[in-house]
C-alpha positions, 0 to 999 in steps of 0.5 A: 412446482416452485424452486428451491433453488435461490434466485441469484442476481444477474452479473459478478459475485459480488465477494469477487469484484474487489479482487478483480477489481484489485488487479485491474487497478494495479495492472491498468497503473502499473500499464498507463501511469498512475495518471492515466489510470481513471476509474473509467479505465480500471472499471473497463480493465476489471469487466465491471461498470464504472458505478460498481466501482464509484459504488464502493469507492467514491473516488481513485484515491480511495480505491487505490488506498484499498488497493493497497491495503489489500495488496500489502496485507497484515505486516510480518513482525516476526523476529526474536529483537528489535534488528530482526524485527526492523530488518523484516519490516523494511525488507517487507515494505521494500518488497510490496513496493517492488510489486507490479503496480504497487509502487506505482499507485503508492507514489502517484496517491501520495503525491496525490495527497499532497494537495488534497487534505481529505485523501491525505487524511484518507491515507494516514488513517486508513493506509499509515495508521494501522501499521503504525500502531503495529511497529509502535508495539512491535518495535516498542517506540513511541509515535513520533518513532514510528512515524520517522521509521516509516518516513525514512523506509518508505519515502527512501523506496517511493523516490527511488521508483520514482528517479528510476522507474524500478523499485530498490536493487537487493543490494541497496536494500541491504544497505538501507537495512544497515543504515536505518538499524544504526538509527533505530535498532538500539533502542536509544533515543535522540535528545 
């Protein structure tokens, strides 16, 4: 008598791996330093072998760009103006950062990128590109805009994890909302 039952293959499922994955990532950044987090040791933090990790991601950075991404998800543009908008957007952004490991494996990658062309295009295409294009239409700005938007927020919120090892007091997040909306809110343009 044959089984109707299908084989399934030895190890994880493999729709659970980038989950657990993920979370090993974070939790191995956010314990040792970004540094110190190999693949070696996410892999052994994760309960899978090393290639299943190289399978997927070819190196750390791109891991952790994809580590990211999962981790910030789509980006909440709810609000009935352009304040609101930009308001919720910075709060969002600020509040991904202060997650455990986040900030974390989005500064050491950025400063990773710095000297490496091809992770550096890796993260503007995959990581930047796509909430970009979601402010720019949200927002109603062009590129450029858009672009110094994000420079400002996030390069604001990475230094100060990076000074102080904590992500941006409530407090300060409220002033960085009064001061960037002064710049952007109004819809008016710099010569």
């Amino acid at each position: 008598m044959t089984s109707t039952t299908p084989a399934r293959s030895p190890g994880r499922p493999r729709a659970g791996v980038n989950a657990v994955v993920f979370a090993a990532t974070l939790s191995t950044v956010h314990e040792l330093g970004y540094a110190r987090a190999t693949v070696e040791r996410i892999a052994a933090a994760a309960g899978v072998a090393k290639s299943t990790v190289y399978r997927r991601w070819p190196s750390k950075g791109e891991l952790i760009v994809d580590c990211l991404l999962d981790a910030f998800g789509p980006a909440p543009l709810e609000g009935s103006g352009r304040a609101e908008l930009m308001s919720a957007a910075i709060r969002w952004i600020a509040a991904k950062i202060g997650e455990r490991g986040v900030g974390d494996a989005f500064a050491g990658v950025f400063s990773d990128a710095v000297s490496d062309p091809a992770l550096r295009k890796i993260l503007s295409t995959r990581l930047q590109d796509p909430y970009r294009l979601a402010l720019q239409d949200a927002f109603g700005e062009p590129e450029h805009r858009v672009l110094f938007f994000i420079d400002v927020v996030v390069g604001v919120l990475l230094h100060r994890m990076g000074m102080t090892g904590e992500p941006m007091a409530d407090a300060d997040v409220d002033a960085l909302v009064e001061m960037v909306l002064r710049h952007f809110a109004d819809g008016s343009r710099p010569a």
